[in-house]
C-alpha positions in Angstrom: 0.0 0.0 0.0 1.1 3.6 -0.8 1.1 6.6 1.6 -2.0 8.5 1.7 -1.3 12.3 2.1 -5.2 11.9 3.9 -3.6 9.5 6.5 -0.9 11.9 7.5 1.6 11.3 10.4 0.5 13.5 13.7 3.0 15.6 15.2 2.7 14.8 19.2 5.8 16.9 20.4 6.7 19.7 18.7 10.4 20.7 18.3 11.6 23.0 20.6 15.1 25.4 19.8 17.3 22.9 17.8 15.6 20.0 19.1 13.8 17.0 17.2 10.1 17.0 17.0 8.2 13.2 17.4 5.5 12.2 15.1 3.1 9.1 15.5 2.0 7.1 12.2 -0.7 4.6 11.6 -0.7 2.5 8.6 -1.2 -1.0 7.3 2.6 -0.9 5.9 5.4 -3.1 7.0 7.9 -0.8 8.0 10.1 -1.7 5.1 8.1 -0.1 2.7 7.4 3.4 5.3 11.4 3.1 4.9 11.5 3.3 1.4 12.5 6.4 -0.3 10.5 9.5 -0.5 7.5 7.5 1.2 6.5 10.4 2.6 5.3 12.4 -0.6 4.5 15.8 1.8 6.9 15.7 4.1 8.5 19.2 3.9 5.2 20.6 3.8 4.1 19.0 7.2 7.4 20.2 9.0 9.2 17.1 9.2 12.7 17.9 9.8 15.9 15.5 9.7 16.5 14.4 13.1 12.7 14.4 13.5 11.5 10.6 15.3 8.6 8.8 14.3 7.1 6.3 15.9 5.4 3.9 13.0 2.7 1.3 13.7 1.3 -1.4 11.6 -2.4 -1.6 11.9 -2.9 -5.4 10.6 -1.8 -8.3 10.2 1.5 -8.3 12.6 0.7 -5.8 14.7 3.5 -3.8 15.9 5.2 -0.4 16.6 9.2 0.6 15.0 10.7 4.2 15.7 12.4 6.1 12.6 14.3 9.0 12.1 14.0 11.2 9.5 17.2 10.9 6.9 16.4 13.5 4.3 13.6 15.9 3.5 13.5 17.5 0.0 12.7 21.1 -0.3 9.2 21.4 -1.2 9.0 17.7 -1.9 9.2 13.8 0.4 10.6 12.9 3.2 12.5 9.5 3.6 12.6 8.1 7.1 15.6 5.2 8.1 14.8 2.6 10.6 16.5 3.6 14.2 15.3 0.9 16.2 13.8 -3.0 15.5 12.9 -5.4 18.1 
């Protein structure tokens, strides 16, 4: 499944100063494919930030939660997220 700009990660803690902000995402995705590249078509425009953590859950099948970080952001474009932590 693609991302859904109408399914948008929620920012919970917003940055403060130089510090990273932390964003919570729902989706049926393995978090393989919410690592790919760009999978986050709208990510500038939301204010995702490298250094920025998300924590991603998978809604179905096996249900579980991985925390990102946010690798690169394009000007005006996606944001790619790299997994920082798998258990």
């Amino acid at each position: 499944m693609a991302y859904a700009t109408t399914n948008p990660p929620k920012l919970m803690i917003p940055r403060m100063g130089a510090g990273t902000a932390l964003w919570a995402y729902t989706s049926t995705d393995v978090h393989t494919t919410v690592a790919g590249a760009d999978y986050f078509s709208n990510g500038d425009a939301l204010g995702m930030e490298v250094g920025d953590v998300i924590l991603v859950s998978k809604s179905s099948a096996t249900i579980g939660t991985t925390v990102h970080y946010v690798s690169v952001v394009t000007a005006g474009g996606a944001a790619t997220v790299a997994a920082a932590i798998l258990a």
